[in-house]
C-alpha positions, 0 to 999 in steps of 0.5 A: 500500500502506498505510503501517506504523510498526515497532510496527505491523509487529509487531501484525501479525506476532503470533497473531491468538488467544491465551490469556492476556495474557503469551501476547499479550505474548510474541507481540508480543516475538517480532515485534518481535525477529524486526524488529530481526533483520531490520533489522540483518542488512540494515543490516550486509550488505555488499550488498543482500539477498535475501528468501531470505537473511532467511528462512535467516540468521535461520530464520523461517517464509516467510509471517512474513518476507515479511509483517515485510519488505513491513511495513517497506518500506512504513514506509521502514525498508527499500527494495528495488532497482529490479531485482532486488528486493534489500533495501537500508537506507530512508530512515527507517532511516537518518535513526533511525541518524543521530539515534541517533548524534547524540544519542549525541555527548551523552555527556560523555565523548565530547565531553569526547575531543573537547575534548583532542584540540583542546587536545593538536593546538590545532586545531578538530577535528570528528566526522562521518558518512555521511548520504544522499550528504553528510558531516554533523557530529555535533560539533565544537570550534573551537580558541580561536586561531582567528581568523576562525570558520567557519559549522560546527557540529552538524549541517553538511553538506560533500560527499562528493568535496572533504572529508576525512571524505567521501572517507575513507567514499567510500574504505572502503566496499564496491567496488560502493557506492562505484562506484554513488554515484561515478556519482551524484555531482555533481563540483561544483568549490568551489576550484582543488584540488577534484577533479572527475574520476572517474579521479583521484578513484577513484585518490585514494580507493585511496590513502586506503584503503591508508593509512586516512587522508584529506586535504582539500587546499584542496579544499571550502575556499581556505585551510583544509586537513583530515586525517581517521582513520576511527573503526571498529566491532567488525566492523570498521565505519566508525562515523564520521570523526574530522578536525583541521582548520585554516589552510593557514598553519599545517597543510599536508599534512606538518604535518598527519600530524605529528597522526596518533598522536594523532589515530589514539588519540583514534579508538580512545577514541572506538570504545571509546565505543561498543564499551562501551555495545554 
């Protein structure tokens, strides 16, 4: 099937006459509302979706919304499940996602949150997402004392089962997600206290999600222990992690929840951000 970008899907989507140019216009406008309503009911489901749920939730005539869906599968803005058929984010969704709240971090006053959380905790901090089975960074401010520089920064990648951010999002996100990438995931070992079986992983995360707090106990890195807070949207989201991390000779797991108020506080500001420009 050939491939359509979103603008395409649109053009497509839109009366093939019209009578004016502001009639044209109006087409396009409505197609692409009717694209974006599709994108963002899928990518806020809190499971795969059936076709049928798009054409009843957003009330659109059959034809368009099969025509607008099968568009945007073939664009890789949406996938459909082996099975069943259901849609799911794609690929391009997800990397436009991550781009838009990478260049987000830009904003001086998100960084600028991030830096007085280093100088209040004085430890390197860093904020960071889900990003096709990884955590990947969105910014990071190392604390001055640090004496010895990790190779981290905008950008990094970390797994998902030894990091604090990583089993934070494994830990809230919906059951039957999570149970599916739990099975797709490889348990690699990086340090003795890295976690590499299932059962007391999926007990670990149950915890996390009860405290809605997260720890890497020298579990990616021998020496340097994390603890993480979700950062958490209007309806109620996980829009990112925010972690303080540091030498195990300075922060271990008892000194590290010494930081939740203020860690927690900077959490908020930091959906706050977000929450204004929505």
């Amino acid at each position: 099937m050939k491939s359509y970008a979103i603008t395409e899907v649109a053009r497509r989507a839109a009366p093939q006459s019209y009578t004016t140019a502001s009639d044209q216009n109006e087409a396009i406008s409505t197609a692409t509302a009717r694209t974006f309503a599709i994108l963002d009911l899928v990518a806020h489901a809190q499971a795969a979706v059936e076709v049928s749920s798009v054409i009843e939730t957003l009330a659109l005539p059959k034809a368009t919304a099969y025509r607008l869906v099968d568009g945007l599968v073939s664009s890789g803005y949406l996938a459909r499940e082996p099975v069943r058929k259901r849609l799911t984010v794609g690929s391009r969704l997800t990397d436009l996602a991550f781009g838009a709240m990478r260049a987000s971090m830009r904003d001086a006053s998100r960084h600028a949150l991030l830096r007085r959380l280093v100088h209040e905790v004085n430890e390197t901090c860093n904020i960071g997402i889900m990003l096709h089975g990884e955590i990947v960074y969105l910014d990071r401010v190392e604390a001055e004392h640090w004496p010895l520089r990790l190779q981290f920064g905008v950008g990094t990648r970390v797994p998902l089962h030894c990091s604090a951010i990583g089993k934070l999002f494994l830990a809230l996100m919906p059951g039957t997600r999570r149970r599916r990438l739990l099975e797709s995931l490889e348990l690699r070992r990086f340090t003795t206290t890295t976690i590499t079986e299932r059962t007391p992983l999926e007990v670990e995360l149950k915890h996390i999600r009860k405290e809605q707090v997260s720890f890497d106990r020298e579990e990616y890195l021998v020496g340097v222990v994390c603890i993480a807070v979700p950062v958490i949207g209007r309806n109620g989201e996980t829009l990112a992690a925010i972690a303080i991390q540091a030498p195990q000779a300075r922060m271990n797991v008892s000194s590290a929840r010494q930081h939740l108020p203020v860690l927690r506080r900077a959490a908020e500001e930091l959906a706050e951000t977000f929450r204004d420009r929505t």
